[in-house]
Biotite code that builds the C-alpha atoms (Angstrom):
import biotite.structure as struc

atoms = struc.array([
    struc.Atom([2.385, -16.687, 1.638], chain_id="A", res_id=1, res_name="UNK", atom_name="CA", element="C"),
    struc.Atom([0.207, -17.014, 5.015], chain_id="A", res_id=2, res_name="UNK", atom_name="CA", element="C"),
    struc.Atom([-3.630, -18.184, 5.470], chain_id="A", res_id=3, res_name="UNK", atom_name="CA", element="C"),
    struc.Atom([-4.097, -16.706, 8.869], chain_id="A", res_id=4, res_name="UNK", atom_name="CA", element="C"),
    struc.Atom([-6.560, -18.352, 11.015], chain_id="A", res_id=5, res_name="UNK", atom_name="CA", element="C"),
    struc.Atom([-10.347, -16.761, 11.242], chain_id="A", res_id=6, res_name="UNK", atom_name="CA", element="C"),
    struc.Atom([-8.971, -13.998, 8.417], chain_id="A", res_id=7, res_name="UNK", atom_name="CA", element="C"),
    struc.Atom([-10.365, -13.548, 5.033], chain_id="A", res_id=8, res_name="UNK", atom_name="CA", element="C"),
    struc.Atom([-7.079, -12.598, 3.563], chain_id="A", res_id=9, res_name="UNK", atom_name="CA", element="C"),
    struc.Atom([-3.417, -13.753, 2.553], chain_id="A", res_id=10, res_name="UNK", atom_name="CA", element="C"),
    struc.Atom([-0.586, -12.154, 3.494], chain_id="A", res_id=11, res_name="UNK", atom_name="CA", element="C"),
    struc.Atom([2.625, -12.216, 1.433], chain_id="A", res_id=12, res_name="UNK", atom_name="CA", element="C"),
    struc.Atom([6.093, -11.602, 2.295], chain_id="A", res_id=13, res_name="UNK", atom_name="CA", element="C"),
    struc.Atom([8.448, -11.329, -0.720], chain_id="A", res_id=14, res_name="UNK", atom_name="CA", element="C"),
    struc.Atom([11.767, -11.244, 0.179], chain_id="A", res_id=15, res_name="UNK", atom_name="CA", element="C"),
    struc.Atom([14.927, -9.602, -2.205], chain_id="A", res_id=16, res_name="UNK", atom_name="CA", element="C"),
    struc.Atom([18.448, -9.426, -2.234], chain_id="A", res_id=17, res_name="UNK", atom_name="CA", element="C"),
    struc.Atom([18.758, -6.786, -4.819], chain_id="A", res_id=18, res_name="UNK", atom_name="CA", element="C"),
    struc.Atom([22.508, -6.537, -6.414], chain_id="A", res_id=19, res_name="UNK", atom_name="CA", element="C"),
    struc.Atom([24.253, -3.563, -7.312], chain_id="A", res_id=20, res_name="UNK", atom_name="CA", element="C"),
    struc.Atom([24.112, -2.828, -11.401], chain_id="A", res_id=21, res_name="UNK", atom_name="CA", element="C"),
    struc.Atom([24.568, 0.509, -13.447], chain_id="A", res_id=22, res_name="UNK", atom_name="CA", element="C"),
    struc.Atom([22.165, -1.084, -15.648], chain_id="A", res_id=23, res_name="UNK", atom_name="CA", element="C"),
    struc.Atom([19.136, 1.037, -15.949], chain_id="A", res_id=24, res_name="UNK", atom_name="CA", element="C"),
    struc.Atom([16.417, -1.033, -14.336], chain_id="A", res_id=25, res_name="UNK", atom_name="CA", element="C"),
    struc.Atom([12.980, -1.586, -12.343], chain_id="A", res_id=26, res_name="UNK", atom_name="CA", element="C"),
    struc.Atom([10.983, -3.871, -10.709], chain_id="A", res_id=27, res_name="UNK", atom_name="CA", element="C"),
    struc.Atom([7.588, -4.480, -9.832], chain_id="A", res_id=28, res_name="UNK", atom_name="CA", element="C"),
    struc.Atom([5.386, -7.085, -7.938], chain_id="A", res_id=29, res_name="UNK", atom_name="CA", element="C"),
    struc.Atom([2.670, -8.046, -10.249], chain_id="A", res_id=30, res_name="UNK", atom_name="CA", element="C"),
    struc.Atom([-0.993, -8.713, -8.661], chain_id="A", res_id=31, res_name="UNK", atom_name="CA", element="C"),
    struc.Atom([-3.522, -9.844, -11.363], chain_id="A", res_id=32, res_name="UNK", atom_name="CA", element="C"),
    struc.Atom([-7.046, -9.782, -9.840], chain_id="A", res_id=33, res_name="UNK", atom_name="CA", element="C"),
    struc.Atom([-10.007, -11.362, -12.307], chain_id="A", res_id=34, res_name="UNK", atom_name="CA", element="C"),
    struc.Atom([-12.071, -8.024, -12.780], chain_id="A", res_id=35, res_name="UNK", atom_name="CA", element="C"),
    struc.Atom([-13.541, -6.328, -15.528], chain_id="A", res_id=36, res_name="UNK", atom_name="CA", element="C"),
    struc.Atom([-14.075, -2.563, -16.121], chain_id="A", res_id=37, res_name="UNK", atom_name="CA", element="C"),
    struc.Atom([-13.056, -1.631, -12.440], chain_id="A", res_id=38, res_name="UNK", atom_name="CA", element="C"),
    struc.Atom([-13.191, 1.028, -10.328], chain_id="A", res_id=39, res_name="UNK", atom_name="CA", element="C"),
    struc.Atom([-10.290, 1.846, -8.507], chain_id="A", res_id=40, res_name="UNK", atom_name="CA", element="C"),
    struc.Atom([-9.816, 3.857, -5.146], chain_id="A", res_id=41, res_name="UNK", atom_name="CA", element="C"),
    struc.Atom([-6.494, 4.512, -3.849], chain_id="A", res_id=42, res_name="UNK", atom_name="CA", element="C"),
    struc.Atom([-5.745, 5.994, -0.152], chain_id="A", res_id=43, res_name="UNK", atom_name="CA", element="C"),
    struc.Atom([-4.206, 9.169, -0.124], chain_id="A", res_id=44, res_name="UNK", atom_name="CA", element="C"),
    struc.Atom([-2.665, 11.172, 2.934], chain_id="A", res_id=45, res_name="UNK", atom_name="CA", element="C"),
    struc.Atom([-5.912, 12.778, 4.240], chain_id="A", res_id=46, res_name="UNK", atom_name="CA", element="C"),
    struc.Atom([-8.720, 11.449, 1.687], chain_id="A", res_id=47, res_name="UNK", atom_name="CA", element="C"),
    struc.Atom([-9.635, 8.873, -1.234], chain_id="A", res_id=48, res_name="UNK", atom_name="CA", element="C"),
    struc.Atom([-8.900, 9.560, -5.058], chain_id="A", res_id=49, res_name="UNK", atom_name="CA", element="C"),
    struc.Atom([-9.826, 7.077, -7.673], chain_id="A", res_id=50, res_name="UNK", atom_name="CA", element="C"),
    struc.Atom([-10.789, 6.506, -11.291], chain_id="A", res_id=51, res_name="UNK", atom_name="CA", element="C"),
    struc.Atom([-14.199, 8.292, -10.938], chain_id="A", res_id=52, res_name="UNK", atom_name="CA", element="C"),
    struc.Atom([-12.540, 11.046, -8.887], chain_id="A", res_id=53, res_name="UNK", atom_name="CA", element="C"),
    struc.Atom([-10.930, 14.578, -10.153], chain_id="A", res_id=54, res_name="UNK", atom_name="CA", element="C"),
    struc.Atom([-7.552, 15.084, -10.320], chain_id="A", res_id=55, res_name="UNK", atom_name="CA", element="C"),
    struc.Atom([-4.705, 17.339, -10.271], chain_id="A", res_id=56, res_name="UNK", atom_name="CA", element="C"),
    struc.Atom([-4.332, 18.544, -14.077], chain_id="A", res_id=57, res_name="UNK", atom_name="CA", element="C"),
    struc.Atom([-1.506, 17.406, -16.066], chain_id="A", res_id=58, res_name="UNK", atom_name="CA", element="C"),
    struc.Atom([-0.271, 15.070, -12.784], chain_id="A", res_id=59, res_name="UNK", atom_name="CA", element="C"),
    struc.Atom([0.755, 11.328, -14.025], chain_id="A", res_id=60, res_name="UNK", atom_name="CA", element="C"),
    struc.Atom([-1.935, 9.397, -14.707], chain_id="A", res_id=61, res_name="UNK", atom_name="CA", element="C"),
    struc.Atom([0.163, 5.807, -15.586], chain_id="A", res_id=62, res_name="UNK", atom_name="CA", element="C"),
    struc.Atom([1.561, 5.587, -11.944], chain_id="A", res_id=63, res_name="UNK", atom_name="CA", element="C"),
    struc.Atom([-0.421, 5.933, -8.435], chain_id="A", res_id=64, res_name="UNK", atom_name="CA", element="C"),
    struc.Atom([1.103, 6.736, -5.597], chain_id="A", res_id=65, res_name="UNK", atom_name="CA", element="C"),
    struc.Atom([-1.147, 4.867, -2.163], chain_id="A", res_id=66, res_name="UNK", atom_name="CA", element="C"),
    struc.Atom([-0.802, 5.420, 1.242], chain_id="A", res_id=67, res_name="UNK", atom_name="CA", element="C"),
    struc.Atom([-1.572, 2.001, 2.178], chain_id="A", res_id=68, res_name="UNK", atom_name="CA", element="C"),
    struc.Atom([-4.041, 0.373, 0.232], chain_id="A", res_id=69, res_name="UNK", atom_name="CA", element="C"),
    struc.Atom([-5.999, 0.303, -3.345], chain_id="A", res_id=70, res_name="UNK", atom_name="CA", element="C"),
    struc.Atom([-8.912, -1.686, -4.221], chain_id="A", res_id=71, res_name="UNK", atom_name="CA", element="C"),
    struc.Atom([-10.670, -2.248, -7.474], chain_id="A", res_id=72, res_name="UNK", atom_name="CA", element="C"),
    struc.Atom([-14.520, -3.589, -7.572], chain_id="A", res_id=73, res_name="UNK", atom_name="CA", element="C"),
    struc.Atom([-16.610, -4.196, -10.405], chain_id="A", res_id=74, res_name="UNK", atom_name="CA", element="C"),
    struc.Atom([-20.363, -5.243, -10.730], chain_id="A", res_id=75, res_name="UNK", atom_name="CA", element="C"),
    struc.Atom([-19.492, -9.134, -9.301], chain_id="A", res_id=76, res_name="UNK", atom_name="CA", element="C"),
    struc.Atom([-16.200, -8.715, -6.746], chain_id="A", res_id=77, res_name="UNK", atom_name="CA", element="C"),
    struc.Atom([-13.981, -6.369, -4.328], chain_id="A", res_id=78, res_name="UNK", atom_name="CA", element="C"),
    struc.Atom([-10.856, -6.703, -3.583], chain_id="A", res_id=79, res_name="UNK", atom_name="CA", element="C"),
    struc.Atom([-8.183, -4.961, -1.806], chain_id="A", res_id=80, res_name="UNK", atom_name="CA", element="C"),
    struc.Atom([-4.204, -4.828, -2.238], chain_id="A", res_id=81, res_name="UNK", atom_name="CA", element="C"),
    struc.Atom([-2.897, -3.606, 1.309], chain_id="A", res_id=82, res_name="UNK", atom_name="CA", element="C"),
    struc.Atom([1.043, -2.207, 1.805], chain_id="A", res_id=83, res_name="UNK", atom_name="CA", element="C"),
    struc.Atom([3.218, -0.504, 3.770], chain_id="A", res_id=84, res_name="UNK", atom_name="CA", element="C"),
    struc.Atom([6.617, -0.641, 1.813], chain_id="A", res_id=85, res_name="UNK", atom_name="CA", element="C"),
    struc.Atom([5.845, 0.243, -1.693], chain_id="A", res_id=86, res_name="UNK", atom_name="CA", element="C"),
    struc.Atom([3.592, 3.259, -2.115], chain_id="A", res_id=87, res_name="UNK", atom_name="CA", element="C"),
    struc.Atom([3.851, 3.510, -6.355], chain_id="A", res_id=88, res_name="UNK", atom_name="CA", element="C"),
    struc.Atom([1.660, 1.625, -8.044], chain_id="A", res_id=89, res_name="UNK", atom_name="CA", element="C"),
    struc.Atom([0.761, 1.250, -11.834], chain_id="A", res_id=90, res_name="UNK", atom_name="CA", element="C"),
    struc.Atom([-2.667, -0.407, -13.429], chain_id="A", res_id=91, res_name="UNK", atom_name="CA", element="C"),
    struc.Atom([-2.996, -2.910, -15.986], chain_id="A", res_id=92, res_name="UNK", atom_name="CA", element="C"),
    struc.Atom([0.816, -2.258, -17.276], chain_id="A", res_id=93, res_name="UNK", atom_name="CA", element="C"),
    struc.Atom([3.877, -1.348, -17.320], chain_id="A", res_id=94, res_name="UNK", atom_name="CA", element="C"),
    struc.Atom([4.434, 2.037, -18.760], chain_id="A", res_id=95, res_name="UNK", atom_name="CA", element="C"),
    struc.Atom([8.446, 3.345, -19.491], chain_id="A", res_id=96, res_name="UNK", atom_name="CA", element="C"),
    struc.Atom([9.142, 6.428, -17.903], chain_id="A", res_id=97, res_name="UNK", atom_name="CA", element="C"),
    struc.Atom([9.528, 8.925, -20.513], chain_id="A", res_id=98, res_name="UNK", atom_name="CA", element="C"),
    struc.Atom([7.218, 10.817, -22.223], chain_id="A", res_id=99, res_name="UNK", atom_name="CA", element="C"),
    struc.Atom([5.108, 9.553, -23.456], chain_id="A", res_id=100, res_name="UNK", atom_name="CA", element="C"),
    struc.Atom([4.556, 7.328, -21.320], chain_id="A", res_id=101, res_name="UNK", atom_name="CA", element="C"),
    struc.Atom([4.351, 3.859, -23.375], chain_id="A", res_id=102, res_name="UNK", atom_name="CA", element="C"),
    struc.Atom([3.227, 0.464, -22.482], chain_id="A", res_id=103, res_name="UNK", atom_name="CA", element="C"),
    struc.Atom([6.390, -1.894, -22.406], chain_id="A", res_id=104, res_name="UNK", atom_name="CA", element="C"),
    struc.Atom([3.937, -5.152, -21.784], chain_id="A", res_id=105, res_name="UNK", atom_name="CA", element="C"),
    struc.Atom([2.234, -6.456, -25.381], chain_id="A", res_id=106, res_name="UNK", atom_name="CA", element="C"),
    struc.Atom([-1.481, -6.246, -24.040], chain_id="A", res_id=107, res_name="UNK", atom_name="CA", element="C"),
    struc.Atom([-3.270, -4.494, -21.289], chain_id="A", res_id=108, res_name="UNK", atom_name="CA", element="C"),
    struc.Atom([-4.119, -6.051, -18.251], chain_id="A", res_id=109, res_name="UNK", atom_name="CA", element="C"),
    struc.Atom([-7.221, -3.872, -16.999], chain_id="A", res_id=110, res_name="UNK", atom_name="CA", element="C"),
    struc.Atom([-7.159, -6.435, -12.902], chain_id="A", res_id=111, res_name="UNK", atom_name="CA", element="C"),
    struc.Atom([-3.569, -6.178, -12.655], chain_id="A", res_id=112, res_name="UNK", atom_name="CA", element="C"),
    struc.Atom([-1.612, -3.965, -10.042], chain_id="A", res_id=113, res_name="UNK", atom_name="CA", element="C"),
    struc.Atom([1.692, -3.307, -10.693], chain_id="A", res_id=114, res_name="UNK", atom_name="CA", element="C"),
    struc.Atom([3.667, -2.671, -7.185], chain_id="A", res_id=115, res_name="UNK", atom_name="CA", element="C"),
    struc.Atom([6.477, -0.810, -8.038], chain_id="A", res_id=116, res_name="UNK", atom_name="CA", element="C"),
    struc.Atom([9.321, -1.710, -5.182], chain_id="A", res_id=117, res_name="UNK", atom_name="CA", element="C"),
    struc.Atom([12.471, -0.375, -6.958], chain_id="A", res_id=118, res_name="UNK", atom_name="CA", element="C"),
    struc.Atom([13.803, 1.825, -9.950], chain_id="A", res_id=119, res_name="UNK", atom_name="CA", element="C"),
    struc.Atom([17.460, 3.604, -10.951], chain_id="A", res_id=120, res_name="UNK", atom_name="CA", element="C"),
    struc.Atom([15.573, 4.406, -14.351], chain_id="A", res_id=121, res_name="UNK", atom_name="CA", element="C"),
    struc.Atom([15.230, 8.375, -13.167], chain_id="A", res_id=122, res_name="UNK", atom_name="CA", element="C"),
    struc.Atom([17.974, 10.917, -14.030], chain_id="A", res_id=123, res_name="UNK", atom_name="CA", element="C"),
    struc.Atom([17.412, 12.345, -10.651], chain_id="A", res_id=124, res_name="UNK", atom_name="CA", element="C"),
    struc.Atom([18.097, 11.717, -7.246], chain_id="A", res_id=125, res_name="UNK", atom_name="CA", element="C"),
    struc.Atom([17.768, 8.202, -7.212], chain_id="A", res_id=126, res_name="UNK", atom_name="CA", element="C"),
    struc.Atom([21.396, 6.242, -6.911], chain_id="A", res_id=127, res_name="UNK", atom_name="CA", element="C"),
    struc.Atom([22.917, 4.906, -9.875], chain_id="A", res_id=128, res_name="UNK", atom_name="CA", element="C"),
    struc.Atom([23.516, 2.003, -8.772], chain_id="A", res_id=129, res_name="UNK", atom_name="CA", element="C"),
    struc.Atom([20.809, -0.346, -5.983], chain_id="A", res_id=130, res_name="UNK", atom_name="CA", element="C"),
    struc.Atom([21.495, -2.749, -4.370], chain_id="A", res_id=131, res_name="UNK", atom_name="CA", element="C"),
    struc.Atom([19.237, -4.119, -0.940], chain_id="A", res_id=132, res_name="UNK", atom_name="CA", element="C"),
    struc.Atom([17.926, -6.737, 0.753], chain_id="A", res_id=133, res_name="UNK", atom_name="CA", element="C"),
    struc.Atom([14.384, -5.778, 2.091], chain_id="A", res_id=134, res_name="UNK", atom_name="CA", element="C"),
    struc.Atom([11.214, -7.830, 2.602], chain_id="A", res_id=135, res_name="UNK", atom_name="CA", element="C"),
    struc.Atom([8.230, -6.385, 0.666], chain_id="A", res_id=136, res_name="UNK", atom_name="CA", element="C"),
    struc.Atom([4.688, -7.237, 2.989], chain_id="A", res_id=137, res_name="UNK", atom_name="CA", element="C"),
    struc.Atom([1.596, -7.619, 1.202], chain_id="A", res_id=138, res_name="UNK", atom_name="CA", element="C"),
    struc.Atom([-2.072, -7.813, 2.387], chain_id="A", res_id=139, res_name="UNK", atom_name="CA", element="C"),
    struc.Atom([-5.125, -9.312, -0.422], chain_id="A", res_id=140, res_name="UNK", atom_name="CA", element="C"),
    struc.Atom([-8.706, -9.743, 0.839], chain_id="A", res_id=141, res_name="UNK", atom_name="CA", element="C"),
    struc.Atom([-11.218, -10.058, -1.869], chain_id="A", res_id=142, res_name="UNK", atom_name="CA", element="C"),
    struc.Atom([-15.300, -10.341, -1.369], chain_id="A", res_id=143, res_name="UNK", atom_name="CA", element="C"),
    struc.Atom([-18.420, -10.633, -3.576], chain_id="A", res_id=144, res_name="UNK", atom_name="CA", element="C"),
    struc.Atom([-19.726, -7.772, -4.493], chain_id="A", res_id=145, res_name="UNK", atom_name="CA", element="C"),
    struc.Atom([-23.515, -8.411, -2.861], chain_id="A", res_id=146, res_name="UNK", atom_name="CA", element="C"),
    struc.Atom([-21.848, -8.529, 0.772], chain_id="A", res_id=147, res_name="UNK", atom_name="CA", element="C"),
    struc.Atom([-21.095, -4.624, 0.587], chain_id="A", res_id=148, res_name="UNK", atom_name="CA", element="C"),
    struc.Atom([-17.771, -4.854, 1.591], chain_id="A", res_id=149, res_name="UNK", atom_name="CA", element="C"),
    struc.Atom([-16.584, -2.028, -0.122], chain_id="A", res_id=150, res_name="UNK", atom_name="CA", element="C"),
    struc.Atom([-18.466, 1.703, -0.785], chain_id="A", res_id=151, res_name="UNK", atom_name="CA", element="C"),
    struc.Atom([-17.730, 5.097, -0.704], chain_id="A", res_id=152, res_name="UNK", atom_name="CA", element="C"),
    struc.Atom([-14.955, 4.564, 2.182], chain_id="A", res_id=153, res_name="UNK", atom_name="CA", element="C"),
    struc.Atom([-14.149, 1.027, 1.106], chain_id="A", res_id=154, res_name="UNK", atom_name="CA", element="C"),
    struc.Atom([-14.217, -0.736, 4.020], chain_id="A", res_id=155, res_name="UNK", atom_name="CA", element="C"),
    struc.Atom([-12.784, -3.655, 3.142], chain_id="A", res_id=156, res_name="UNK", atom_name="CA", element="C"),
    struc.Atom([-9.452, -2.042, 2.261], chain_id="A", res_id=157, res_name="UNK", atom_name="CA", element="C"),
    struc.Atom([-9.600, -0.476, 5.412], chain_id="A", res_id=158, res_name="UNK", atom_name="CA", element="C"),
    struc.Atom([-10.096, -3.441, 7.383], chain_id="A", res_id=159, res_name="UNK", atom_name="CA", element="C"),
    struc.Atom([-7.519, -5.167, 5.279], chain_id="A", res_id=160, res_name="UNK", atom_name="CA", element="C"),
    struc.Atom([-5.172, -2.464, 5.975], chain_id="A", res_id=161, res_name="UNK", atom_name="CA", element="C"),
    struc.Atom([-5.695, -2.236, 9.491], chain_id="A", res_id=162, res_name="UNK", atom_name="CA", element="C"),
    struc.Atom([-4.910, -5.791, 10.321], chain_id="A", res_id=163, res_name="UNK", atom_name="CA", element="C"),
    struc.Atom([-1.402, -5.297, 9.217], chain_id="A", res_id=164, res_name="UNK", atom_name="CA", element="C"),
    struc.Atom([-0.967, -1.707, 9.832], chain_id="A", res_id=165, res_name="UNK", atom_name="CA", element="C"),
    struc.Atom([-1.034, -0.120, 12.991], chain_id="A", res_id=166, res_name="UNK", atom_name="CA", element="C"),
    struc.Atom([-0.567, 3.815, 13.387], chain_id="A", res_id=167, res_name="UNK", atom_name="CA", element="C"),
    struc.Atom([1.286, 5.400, 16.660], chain_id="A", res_id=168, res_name="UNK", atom_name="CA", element="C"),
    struc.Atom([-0.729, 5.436, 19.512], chain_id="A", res_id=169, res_name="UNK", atom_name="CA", element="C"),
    struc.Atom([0.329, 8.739, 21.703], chain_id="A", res_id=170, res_name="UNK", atom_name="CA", element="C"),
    struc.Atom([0.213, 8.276, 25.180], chain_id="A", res_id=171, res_name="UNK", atom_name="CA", element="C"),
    struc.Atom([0.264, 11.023, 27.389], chain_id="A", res_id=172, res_name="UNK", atom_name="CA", element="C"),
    struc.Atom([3.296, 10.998, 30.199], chain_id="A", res_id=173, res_name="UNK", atom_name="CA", element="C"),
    struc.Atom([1.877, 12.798, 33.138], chain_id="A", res_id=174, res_name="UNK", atom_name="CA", element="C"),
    struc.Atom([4.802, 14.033, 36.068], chain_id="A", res_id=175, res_name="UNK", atom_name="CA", element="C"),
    struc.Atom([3.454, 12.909, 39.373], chain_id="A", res_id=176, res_name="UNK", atom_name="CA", element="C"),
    struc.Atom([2.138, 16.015, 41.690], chain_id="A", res_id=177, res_name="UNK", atom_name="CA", element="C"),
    struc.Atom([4.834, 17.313, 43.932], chain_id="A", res_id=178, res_name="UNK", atom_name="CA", element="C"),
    struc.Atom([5.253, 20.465, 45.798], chain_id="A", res_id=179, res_name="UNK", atom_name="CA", element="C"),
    struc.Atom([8.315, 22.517, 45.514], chain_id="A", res_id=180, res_name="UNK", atom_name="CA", element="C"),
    struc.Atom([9.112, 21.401, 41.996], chain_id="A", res_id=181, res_name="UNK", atom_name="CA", element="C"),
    struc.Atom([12.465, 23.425, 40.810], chain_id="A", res_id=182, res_name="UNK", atom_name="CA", element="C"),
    struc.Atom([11.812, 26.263, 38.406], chain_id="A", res_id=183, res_name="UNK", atom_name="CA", element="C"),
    struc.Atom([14.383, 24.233, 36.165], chain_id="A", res_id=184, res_name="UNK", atom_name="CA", element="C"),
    struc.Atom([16.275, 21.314, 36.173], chain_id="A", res_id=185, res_name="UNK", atom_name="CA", element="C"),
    struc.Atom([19.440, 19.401, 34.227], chain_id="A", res_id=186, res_name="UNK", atom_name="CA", element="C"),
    struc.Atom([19.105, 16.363, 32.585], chain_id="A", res_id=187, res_name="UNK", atom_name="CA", element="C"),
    struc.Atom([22.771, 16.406, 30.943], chain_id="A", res_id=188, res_name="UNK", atom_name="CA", element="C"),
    struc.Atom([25.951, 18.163, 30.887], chain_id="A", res_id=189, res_name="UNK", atom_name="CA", element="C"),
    struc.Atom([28.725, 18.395, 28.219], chain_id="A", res_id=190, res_name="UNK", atom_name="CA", element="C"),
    struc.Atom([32.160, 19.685, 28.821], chain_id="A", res_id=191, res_name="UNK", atom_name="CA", element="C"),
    struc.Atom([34.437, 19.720, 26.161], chain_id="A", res_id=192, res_name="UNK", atom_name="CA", element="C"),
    struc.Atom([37.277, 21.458, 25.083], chain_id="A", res_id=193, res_name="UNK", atom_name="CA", element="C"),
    struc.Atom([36.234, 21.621, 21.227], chain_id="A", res_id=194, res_name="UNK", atom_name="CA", element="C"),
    struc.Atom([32.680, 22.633, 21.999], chain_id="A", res_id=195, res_name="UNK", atom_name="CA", element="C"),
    struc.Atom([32.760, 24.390, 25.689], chain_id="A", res_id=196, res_name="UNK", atom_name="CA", element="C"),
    struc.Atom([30.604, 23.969, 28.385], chain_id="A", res_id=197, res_name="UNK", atom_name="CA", element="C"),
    struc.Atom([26.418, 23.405, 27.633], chain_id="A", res_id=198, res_name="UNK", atom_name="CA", element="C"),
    struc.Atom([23.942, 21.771, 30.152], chain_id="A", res_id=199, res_name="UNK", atom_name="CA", element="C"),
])
């Protein structure tokens, strides 16, 4: 865990060496924040959904999937769980992944968020057997409600976020101005007896 200087947030690096089983199996990061009757917003690719948001009929409603952050607020505190590594999350359990979809933990836990990092429990296209070593990252900020730090775009997730996640930046490569620049040029040439001749 790290207290960075001048930041209102931890940062938490969990660190696995996952062995190989054919055991089915899962695991999840637990995250158990101290609100009551929360909303919950969760980035999506190109918008916000959340608890008081529509969604897709008959999609999963146990399991979330984030771009890179979700936050839950209630009527005293904000707070906001920030990744780039994990992007399934579950709320206040841990639900088995068959229909119909039934808590495996003996009481809800309405603050917690589940961060799911790893599974072999779907007959799909996941491998039998896992096995990894990987470092999970982790941002948490959290804020009293009265300071606004979260709203309609919460902001605080987003500033969390954006301290520890930093998109591409395109630059634009301009050729220097020349006269008399060749209708075409070569940048490689491959001669091979298998493949022939290409440039």
């Amino acid at each position: 865990m790290h207290l960075p200087h001048d930041a209102a947030r931890v940062d938490v690096e969990n660190r696995i060496d996952k062995t190989a089983t054919l055991t089915k199996e899962s695991a999840f990061f637990a995250f158990p924040f101290a609100l009551d009757n929360s909303v919950v917003h969760t980035e999506a690719t190109g918008g916000i959904l959340g608890t008081v948001r529509e969604t897709v009929p008959g999609s999963a409603t146990h399991m979330r999937a984030i771009r890179r952050w979700i936050s839950l607020s209630d009527d005293t505190h904000h707070a906001a769980l920030a990744t780039a590594g994990a992007p399934l999350v579950q709320l206040g359990g841990i639900v088995i992944p068959y229909a119909p979809y039934p808590q495996s933990l003996p009481q809800e836990e309405p603050g917690t968020v589940f961060s799911w990092m790893h599974s072999n429990i779907w007959d799909t296209n996941f491998p039998a057997q896992q096995a990894f070593h990987h470092t999970f990252r982790y941002s948490i900020a959290i804020t009293e409600a009265d300071e606004k730090a979260a709203g309609p775009i919460d902001r605080l997730a987003a500033r969390t976020t954006a301290l520890t996640s930093h998109p591409l930046v395109p630059v634009r490569a301009r050729a220097e101005t020349r006269a008399g620049l060749p209708a075409q040029t070569r940048f490689l040439t491959l001669d091979h007896p298998r493949y022939g001749s290409w440039a």
